[in-house]
N, C-alpha and C positions, 0 to 999 in steps of 0.2 A: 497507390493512393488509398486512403478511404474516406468511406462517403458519410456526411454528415447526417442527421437525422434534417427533415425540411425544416422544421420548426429554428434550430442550429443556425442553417443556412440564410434562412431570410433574417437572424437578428446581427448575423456575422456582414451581413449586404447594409441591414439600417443603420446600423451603428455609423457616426460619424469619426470622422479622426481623432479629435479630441475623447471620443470616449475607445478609444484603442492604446493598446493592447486589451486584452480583455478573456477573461476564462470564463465558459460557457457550460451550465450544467444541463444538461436535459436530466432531469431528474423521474420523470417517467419511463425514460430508457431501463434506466438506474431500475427503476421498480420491477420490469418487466424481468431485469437479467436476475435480479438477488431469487426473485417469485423463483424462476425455473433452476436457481441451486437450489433454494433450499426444497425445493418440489426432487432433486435427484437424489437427496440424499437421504436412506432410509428411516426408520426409526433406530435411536439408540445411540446415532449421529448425530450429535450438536454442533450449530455452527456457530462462530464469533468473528467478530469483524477486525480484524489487527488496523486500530483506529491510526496508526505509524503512516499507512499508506494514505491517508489524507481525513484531517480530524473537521473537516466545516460541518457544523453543523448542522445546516442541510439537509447533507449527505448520511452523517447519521440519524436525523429522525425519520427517513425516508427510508434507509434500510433496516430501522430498529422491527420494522411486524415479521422481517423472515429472519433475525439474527435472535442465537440463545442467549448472546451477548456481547460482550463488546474486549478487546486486550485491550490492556496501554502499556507503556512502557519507561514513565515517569512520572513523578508528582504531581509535573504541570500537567499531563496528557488526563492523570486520574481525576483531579478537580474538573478540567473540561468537558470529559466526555460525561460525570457523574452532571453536570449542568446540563449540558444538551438533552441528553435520556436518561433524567433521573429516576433512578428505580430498578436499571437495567443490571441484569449480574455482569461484573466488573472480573478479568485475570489481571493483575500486577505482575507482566514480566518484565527482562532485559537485565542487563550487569550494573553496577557499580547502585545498588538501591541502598540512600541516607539511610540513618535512622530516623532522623525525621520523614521522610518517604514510608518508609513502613508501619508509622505511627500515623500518621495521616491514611494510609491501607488499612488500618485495623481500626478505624473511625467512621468510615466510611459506610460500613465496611465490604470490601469487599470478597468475592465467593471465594476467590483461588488465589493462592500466591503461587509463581513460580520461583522455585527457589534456586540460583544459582551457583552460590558456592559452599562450601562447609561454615563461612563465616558468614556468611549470612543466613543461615539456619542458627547459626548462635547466637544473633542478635535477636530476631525471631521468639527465639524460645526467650530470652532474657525479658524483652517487651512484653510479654503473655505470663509472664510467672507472677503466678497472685493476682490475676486479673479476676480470682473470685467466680464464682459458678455460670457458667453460660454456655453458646457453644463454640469448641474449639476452632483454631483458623485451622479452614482446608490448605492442606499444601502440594502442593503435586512438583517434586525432585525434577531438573530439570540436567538433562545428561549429553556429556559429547560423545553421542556413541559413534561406533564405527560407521561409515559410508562405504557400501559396497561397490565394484569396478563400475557398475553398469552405471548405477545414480550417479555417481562422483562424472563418469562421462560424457553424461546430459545435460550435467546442472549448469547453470547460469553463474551460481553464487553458492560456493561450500561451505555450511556454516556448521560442519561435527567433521570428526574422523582424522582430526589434524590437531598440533597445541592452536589452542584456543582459548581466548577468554570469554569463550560462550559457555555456561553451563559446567558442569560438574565434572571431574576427569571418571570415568567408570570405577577406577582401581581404588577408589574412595567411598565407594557407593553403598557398602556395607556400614561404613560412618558416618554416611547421611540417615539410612533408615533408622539407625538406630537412635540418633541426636531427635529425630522427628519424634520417636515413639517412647522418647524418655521425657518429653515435655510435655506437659500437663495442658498447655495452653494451644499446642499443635497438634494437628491430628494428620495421617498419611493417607493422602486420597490415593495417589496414584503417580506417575511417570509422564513427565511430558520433553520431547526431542524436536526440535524446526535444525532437519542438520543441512537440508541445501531449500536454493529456491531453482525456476527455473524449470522445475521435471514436468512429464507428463503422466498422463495417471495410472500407466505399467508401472511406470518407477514408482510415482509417489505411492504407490498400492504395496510396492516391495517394499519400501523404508517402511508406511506403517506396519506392515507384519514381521518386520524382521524387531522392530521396537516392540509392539505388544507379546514378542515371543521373547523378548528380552526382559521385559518389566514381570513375567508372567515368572518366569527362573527367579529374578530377583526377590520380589515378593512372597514366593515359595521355600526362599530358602530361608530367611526370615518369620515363615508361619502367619502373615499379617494378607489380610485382604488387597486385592487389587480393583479397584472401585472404577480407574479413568486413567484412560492415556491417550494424552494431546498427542498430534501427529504434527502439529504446524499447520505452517500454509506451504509455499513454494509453488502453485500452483504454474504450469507457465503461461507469461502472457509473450505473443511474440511479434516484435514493432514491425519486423520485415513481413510479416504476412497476417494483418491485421484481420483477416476474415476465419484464420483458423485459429478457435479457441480451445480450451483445455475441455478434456471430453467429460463434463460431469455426472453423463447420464452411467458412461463405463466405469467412472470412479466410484459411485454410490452404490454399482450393482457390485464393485468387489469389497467395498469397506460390509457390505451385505454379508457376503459369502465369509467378511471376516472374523465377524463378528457371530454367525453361527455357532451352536456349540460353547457360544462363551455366557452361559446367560449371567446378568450382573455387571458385566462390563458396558461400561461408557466410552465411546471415544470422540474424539474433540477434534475439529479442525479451525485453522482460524486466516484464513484468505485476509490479502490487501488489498494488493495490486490486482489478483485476479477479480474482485469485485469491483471495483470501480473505477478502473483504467479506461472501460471502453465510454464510460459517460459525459466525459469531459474533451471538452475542445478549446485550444489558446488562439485566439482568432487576431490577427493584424492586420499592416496593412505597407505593402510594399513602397521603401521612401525611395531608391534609389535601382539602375538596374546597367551595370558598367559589367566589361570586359578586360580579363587580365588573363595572360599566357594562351590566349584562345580558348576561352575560359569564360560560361556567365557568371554572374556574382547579382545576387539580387538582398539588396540591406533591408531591413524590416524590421519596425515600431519593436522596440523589447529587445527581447534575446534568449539566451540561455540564462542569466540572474535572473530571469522569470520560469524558465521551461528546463530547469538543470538535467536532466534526466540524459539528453543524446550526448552532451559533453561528459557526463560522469560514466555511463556505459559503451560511449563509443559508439551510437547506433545513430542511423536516420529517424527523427522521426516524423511519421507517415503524414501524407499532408495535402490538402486539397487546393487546387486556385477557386478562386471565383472571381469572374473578369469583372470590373468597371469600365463601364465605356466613356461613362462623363469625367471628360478634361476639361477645367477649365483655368488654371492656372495660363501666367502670359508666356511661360518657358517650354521648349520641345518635352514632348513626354520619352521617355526614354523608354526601352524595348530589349528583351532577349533578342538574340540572332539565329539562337538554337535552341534543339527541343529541349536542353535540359540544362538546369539554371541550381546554382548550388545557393542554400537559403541559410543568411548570418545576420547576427543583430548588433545591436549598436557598441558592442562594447570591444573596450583596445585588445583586444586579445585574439589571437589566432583560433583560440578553441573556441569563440563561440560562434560556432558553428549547427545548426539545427538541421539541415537537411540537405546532405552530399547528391549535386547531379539528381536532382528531383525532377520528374517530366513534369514540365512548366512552358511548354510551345506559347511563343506568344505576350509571356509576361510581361506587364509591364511597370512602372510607379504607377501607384494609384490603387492597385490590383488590391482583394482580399487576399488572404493566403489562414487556413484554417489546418491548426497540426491536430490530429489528433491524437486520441489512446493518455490523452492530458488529464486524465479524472483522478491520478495517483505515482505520488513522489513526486509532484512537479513544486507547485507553486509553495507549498511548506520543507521543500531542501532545496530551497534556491537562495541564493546571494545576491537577497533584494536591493541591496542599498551601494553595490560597486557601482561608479560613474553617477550615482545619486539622479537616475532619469525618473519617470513616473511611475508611477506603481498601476498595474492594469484593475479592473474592476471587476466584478466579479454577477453574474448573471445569471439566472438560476428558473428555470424552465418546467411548468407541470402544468396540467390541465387547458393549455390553450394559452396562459398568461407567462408574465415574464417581470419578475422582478429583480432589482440589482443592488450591489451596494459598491461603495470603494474597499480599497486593499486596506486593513489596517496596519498599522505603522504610522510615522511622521510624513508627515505634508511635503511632499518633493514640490519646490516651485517650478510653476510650468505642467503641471497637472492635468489633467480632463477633470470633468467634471464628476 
């Protein structure tokens, strides 16, 4: 299990049925975790927030005073987050960027592009030619480099070291720097690699030194400065043991040590999930609680088209009761018969499943039930509108007060309020 912050708890107890399902931000939490990253990581370390892992704005103006700034990863992500924190330096990464995408980036504008493939460095330069005197777009080369045994063994999710349609093949890379340094309108900051997620910060301290010792050859062999190199995020968060988190204070003291001896070098990290996973809570509320194969089954408000994350990873996830005592419907309240009750929501399908054999002694309809580590990739990669039920609200926690809104999208009837 994990435990909610009190504040979580008592509005997961107020809330009525109709205003269930429901995601819960404590946003001082929120404040307290980003405070103590960006308090581990030394100087010369810039952090960014990979806005992919949950764009509410919120969440963003609440992490903007400890973040250097902010990723996105599409058009629509760069006009949002340029509204929520505007003013805030902006990276344009990910695959398949329009030309209208990168015209809208060079309007903005934003600090860095990450460039993915050879042709998109020639759009790039093509957009920028003639754009007349000013200063060039930073670009920082983004590459599938290799993944060593140990990382590739840790990782959650491998995203270099394989064919991939992430990022630049290496054996091209001499064709990238050059395309960069032949355009008037681009200028070559530096190298940036996210090749897994998942690690912890032995690993992730290995990928970036084995990248900054790769951009460092590259660059050199070229004769061009090496200004910056993104390391990613990949940080790991981990649902089955919700109390142990990525060591930031060991990561900061090696990104320390690795940046020694390099003076002029920047390097760049840009956390998701590991920022603001542990802030969020999807809080329901138990409709049904039946037996099959010798087996609990307890149904609950929502599902996974709200909470996609344990169906697309396979995982539990982590999750608290809170009992209601008042029954007052005219029909038997229905009850677990064993300590451990497995937790699915409403929709026709086998996978949606949230939380396999969950200690639940006791449970019954009626009950809260509070998942957490819900603060990123939940409610923005979910398949809100399968079975067309309600959409949860959304509630947002700082200072002692608590304000809320609805889900945006269309009006499912039969809604809360």
């Amino acid at each position: 299990m994990t435990a909610p912050t009190p504040a979580v708890r008592d509005l997961a107890l107020a809330l009525g049925p109709a205003g269930l399902p429901a995601y819960l931000y404590d946003l001082d939490a929120l404040r307290a975790h980003a405070a103590g990253v960006r308090a581990a990581l030394p100087d010369g370390v810039e952090l960014y927030y990979a806005a992919k892992a949950n764009p509410e704005p919120r969440l963003l103006t609440a992490l903007s005073p400890y973040c250097d700034g902010f990723e996105v990863a599409s058009g629509g992500e760069l006009a949002h987050v340029a509204g929520a924190v505007p003013g805030r330096p902006l990276a344009f990464g990910g695959p398949g960027k329009t030309p209208d995408e990168l015209r809208a980036a060079l309007r903005a504008p934003v600090h860095r592009v990450h460039a993915e493939s050879l042709h998109e460095l020639r759009v790039l330069a093509a957009l920028t030619e003639g754009a007349g005197p000013g200063r060039p777009v930073g670009v920082l080369l983004r590459f599938n480099l290799p993944l060593d045994a140990e990382a590739s063994r840790g990782s959650a999710l491998a995203m270099g070291g394989a064919p991939s349609p992430f990022g630049i093949d290496p054996a091209d890379a001499d064709e990238a720097v050059r395309l960069v340094t032949r355009a008037p309108g681009l200028a070559l900051k530096g190298v940036h690699a996210h090749l897994a997620s998942g690690l912890d910060a032995p690993a992730l301290l290995s990928v970036a030194e084995s990248v900054v010792t790769w951009a460092e050859t590259l660059t050199a062999r070229h004769r061009v400065p090496l200004h910056e190199v993104n390391a990613g995020g990949g940080m790991t968060v981990d649902y089955a043991r919700p109390a142990g988190r990525f060591d930031w204070t060991g990561y900061g003291h090696g990104l320390a040590r690795l940046l020694a001896g390099r003076p002029g070098l920047r390097l760049r990290v840009e956390p998701g999930r590991a920022l603001t996973a542990y802030c969020g809570w999807y809080a329901t509320e138990v409709l049904d609680v039946k037996r099959s194969g010798g087996e609990d089954f307890a149904v609950v408000r929502g599902g996974t088209h709200h909470l996609r994350t344990p169906a697309t990873k396979g995982h539990d996830q982590p999750c608290t009761v809170l009992p209601v005592d008042t029954w007052t419907e005219p029909w038997p309240r229905p009850a677990a018969r064993t300590g451990r009750v497995t937790l699915t929501g409403q929709l026709c399908t086998p996978k949606d499943v949230l939380a396999r054999r969950a200690p639940a002694p006791g449970l019954r309809a009626g009950d809260r039930v509070l998942f957490g580590m819900a603060g990123a990739y939940a409610w923005n990669i979910s398949h809100h509108d399968f079975l067309m039920h309600p959409r949860p609200r959304f509630h947002f926690l700082t200072g002692g007060r608590t304000d809320g809104r609805p889900a945006p999208g269309p009006t499912i009837p039969g809604a809360g309020p």
